[in-house]
C-alpha positions in Angstrom: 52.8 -67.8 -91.0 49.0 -67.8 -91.1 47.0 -67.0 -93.8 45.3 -64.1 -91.9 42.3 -62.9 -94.2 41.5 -67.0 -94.5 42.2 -68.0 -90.7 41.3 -65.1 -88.5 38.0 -64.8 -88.4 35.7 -65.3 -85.9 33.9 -68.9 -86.3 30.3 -69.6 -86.0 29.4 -72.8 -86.9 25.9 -73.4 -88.4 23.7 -76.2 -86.7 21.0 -77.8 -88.3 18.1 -77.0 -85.9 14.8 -78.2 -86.5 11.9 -76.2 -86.2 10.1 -77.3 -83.1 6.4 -76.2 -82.1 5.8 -75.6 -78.4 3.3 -78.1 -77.1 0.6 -76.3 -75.3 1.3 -75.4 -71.7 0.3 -77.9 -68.6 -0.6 -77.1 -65.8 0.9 -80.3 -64.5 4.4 -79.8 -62.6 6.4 -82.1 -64.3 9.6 -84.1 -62.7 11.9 -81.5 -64.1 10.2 -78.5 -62.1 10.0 -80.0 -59.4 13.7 -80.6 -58.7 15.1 -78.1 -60.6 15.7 -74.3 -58.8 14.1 -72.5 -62.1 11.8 -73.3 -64.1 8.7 -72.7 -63.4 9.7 -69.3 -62.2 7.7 -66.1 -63.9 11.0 -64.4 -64.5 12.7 -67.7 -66.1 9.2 -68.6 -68.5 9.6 -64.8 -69.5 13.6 -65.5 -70.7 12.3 -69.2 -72.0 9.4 -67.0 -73.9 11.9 -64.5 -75.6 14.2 -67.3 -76.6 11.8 -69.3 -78.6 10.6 -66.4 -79.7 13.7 -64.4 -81.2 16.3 -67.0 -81.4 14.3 -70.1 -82.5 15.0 -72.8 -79.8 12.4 -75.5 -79.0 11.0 -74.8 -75.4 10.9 -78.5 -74.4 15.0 -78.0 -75.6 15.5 -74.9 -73.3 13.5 -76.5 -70.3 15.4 -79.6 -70.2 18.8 -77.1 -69.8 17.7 -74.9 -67.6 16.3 -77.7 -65.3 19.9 -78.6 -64.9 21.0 -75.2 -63.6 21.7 -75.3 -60.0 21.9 -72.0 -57.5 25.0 -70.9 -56.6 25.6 -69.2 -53.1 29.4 -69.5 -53.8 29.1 -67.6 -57.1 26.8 -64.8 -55.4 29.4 -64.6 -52.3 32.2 -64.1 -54.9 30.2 -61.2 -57.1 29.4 -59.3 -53.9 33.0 -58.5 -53.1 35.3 -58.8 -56.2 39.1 -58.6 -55.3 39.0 -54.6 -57.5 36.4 -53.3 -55.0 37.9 -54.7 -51.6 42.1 -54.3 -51.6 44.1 -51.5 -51.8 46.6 -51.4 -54.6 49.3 -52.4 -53.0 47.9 -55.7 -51.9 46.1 -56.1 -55.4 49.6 -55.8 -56.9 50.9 -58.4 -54.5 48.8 -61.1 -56.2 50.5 -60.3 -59.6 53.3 -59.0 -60.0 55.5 -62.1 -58.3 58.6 -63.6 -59.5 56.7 -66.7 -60.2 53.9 -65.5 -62.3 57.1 -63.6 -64.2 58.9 -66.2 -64.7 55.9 -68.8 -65.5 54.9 -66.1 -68.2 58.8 -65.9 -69.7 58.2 -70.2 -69.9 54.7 -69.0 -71.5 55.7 -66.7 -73.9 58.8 -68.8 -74.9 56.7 -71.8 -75.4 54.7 -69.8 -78.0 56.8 -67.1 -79.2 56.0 -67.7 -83.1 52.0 -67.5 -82.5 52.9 -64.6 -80.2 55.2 -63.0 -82.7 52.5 -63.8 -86.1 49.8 -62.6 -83.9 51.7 -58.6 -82.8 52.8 -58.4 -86.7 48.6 -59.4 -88.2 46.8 -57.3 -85.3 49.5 -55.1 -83.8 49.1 -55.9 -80.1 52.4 -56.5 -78.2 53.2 -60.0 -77.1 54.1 -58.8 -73.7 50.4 -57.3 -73.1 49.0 -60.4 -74.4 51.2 -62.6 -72.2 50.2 -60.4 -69.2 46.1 -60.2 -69.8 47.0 -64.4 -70.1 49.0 -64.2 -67.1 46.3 -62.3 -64.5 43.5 -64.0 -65.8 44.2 -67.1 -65.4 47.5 -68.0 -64.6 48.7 -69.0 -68.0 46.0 -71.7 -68.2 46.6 -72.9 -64.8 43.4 -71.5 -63.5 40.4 -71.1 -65.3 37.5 -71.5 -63.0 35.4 -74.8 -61.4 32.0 -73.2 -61.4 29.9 -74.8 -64.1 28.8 -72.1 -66.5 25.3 -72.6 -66.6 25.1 -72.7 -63.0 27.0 -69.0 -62.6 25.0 -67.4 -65.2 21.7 -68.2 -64.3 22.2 -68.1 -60.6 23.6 -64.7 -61.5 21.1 -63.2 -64.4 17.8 -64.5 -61.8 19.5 -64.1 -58.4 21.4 -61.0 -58.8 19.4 -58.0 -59.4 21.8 -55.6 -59.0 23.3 -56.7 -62.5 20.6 -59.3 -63.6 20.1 -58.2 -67.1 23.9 -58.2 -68.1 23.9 -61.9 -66.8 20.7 -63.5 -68.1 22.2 -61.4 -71.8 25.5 -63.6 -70.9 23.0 -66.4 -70.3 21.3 -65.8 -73.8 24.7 -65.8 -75.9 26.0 -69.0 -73.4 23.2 -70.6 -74.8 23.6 -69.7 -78.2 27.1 -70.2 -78.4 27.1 -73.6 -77.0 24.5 -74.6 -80.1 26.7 -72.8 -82.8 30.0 -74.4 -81.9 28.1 -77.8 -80.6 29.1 -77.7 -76.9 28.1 -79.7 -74.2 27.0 -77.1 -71.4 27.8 -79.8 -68.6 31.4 -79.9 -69.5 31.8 -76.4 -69.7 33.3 -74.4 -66.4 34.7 -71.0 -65.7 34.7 -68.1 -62.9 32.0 -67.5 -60.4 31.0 -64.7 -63.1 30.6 -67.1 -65.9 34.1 -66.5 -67.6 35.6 -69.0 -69.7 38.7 -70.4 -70.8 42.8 -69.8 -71.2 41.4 -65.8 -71.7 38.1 -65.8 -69.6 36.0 -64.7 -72.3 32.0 -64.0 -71.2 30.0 -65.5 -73.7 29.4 -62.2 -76.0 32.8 -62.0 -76.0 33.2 -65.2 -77.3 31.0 -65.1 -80.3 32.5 -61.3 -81.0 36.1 -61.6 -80.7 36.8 -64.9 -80.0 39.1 -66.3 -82.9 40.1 -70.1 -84.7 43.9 -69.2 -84.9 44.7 -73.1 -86.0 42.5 -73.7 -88.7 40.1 -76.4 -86.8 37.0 -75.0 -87.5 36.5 -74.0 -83.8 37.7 -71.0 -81.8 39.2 -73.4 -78.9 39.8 -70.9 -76.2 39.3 -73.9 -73.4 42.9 -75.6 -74.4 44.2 -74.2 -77.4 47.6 -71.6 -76.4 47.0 -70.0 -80.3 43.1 -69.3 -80.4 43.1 -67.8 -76.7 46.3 -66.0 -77.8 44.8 -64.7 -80.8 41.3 -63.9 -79.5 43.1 -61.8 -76.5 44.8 -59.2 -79.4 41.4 -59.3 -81.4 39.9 -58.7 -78.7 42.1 -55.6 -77.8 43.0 -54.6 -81.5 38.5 -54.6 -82.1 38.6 -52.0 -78.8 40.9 -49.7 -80.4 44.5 -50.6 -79.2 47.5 -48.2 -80.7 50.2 -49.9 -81.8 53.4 -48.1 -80.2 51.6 -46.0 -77.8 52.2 -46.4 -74.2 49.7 -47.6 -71.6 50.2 -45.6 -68.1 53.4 -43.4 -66.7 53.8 -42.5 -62.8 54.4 -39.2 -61.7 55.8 -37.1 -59.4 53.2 -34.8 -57.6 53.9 -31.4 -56.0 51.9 -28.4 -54.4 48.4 -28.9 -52.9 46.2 -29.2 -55.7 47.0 -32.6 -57.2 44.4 -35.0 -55.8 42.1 -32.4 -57.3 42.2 -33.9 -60.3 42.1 -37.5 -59.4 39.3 -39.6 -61.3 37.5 -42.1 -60.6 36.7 -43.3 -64.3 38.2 -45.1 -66.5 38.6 -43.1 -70.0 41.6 -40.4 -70.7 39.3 -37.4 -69.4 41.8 -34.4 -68.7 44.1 -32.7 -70.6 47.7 -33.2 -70.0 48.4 -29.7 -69.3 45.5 -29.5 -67.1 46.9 -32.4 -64.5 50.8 -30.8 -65.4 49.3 -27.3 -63.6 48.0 -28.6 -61.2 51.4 -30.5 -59.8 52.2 -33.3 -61.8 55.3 -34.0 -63.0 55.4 -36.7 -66.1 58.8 -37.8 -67.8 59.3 -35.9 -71.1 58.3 -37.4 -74.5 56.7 -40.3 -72.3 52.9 -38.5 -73.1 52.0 -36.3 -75.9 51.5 -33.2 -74.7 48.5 -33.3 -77.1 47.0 -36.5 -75.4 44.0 -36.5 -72.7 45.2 -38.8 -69.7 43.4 -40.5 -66.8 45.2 -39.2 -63.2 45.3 -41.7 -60.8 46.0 -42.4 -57.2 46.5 -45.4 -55.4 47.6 -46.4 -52.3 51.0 -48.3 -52.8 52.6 -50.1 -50.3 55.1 -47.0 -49.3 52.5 -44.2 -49.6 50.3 -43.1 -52.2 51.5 -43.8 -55.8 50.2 -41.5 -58.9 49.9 -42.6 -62.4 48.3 -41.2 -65.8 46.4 -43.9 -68.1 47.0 -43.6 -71.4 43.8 -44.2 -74.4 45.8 -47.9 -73.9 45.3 -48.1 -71.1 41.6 -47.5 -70.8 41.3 -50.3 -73.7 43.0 -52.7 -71.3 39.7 -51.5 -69.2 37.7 -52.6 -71.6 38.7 -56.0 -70.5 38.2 -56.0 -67.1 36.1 -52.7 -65.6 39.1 -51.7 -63.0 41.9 -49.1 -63.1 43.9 -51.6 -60.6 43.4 -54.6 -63.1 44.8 -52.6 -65.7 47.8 -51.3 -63.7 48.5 -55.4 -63.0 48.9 -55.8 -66.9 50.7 -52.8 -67.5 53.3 -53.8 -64.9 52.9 -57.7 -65.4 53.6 -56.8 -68.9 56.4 -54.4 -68.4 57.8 -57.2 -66.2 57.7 -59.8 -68.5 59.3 -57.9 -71.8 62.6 -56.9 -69.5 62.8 -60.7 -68.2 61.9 -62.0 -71.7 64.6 -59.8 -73.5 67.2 -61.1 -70.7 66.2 -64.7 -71.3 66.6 -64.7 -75.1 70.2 -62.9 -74.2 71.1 -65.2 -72.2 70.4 -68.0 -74.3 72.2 -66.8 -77.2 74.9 -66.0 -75.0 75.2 -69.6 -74.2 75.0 -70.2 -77.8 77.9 -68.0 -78.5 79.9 -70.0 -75.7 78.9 -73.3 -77.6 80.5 -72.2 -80.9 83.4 -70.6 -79.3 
């Protein structure tokens, strides 16, 4: 068991960095401008400008980085139409809830059932949810990203104006982050959004939530099963997860009132008796009749398919900004305990056989 008040915390490690006086400006292009796709643009001077200025990096230092960072048409391709905005849910749900991704996250959670067991008991976040976050990020690991990180977030916070300012903030902490835990930016890659790791953490993320579950001195979320499996349930248990509450029920609809209280958000927003009168039927003692609830529908792949989100489940949203994503860990999850539960019976059965 981990010492939890001395272990679980998250690490920022302090770098030495010299205090470096900006030469004056040329007017000269130098090599570096002249090959690289940003500097020397207004916009990037003005994000140089405000990093030497609050956060105490040496232009010459910041120059030589960003003159690195390459455009990346694939990246702005991939933001433009993101799997939530473009499938239905029954094709969204095709990619994963499979047998395989089931019964690669059984192997998963097997493979780490004490850090997964330590890590529900300190922060009280079920092993299954954390499995299944794991699981639809990235595969278990398997897929974590081949853009470089530098390359997404600055096409992205200078290319992208729709959502520039979240990216060149991403950007910002990247570049922070990569000083405090001594990083090489080159070696670092991710998604096409600039996510990183076993948990595809943004960089804020990282330096918020993002935990050193094994004691090294650095939150390893890159290839470390404990950190990213620990920084997944901070992460959740810092957004307000309730241990022993449920996530989302599907109901029965009746009458011709019920899509009249469909939402489009994210956040619990009606009362329960509100969506109840107006045709929904929810299992007994599955939602507090006192609880506000998020009414759903989706298109399934026999007809439409109704569900209420639960305050967990809009803290699952607070992960990834999409009712569907959240219904994929919620039934990923579901999934996974059942299969999970049969595995360890059946092993103890064979056990039993053993002895006998």
């Amino acid at each position: 068991m981990k010492n939890f008040p001395g272990v679980f915390r998250n690490i920022i490690r302090s770098s030495l960095i010299a205090a470096v006086v900006s030469a004056p400006a040329s007017f000269a292009v130098t090599q570096e401008q002249s090959s690289s796709d940003y500097l020397g643009r207004q916009d990037v001077d003005i994000f140089i400008d405000e990093l030497v200025a609050e956060n105490h990096f040496s232009r010459k230092e910041l120059e030589h980085i960003l003159s690195k960072a390459e455009r990346s048409e694939r990246a702005l391709e991939l933001i433009s139409r993101p799997a939530e905005g473009t499938l239905e849910w029954k094709d969204y749900r095709k990619i994963f809830i499979t047998q395989e991704r089931i019964t690669k996250g059984v192997g998963f959670w097997e493979e780490n059932a004490q850090t997964l067991a330590n890590v529900e008991k300190e922060l009280g976040v079920p092993a299954n949810i954390i499995v299944a976050i794991i699981g639809v990020e990235t595969y278990y690991g398997r897929q974590t990203g081949g853009f470089k990180v530098l390359d997404a977030l600055t096409t992205l916070g200078f290319d992208f104006p729709r959502r520039g300012a979240f990216f060149r903030k991403e950007l910002k902490n990247f570049l922070i982050l990569a000083r405090e835990q001594n990083l090489n930016i080159d070696d670092l890659t991710g998604s096409y959004a600039g996510a990183m790791g076993i948990p595809q953490f943004m960089p804020s993320s990282y330096r918020a939530y993002a935990v050193d579950y094994t004691g090294d001195q650095q939150a390893n979320i890159w290839r470390s099963d404990e950190d990213a499996i620990a920084s997944v349930a901070n992460y959740l248990q810092k957004h307000g997860w309730k241990y022993g509450n449920g996530v989302a029920v599907q109901a029965k609809v009746s009458g011709i009132k019920h899509d009249q209280v469909v939402s489009s958000g994210l956040k619990p927003d009606k009362k329960l008796s509100i969506v109840q009168k107006a045709g929904w039927a929810i299992p007994n003692k599955m939602v507090p009749r006192s609880s506000k609830v998020l009414a759903m529908r989706h298109e399934g792949s026999t007809g439409a398919e109704y569900w209420v989100g639960l305050h967990n489940f809009y803290v699952i949203t607070r992960y990834n900004r999409s009712q569907m994503y959240a219904l994929a860990v919620h039934q990923l999850a579901r999934e996974l305990k059942e299969n999970y539960n049969q595995s360890l019976a059946l092993q103890k059965q064979v056990a039993k056989d053993k002895q006998g």
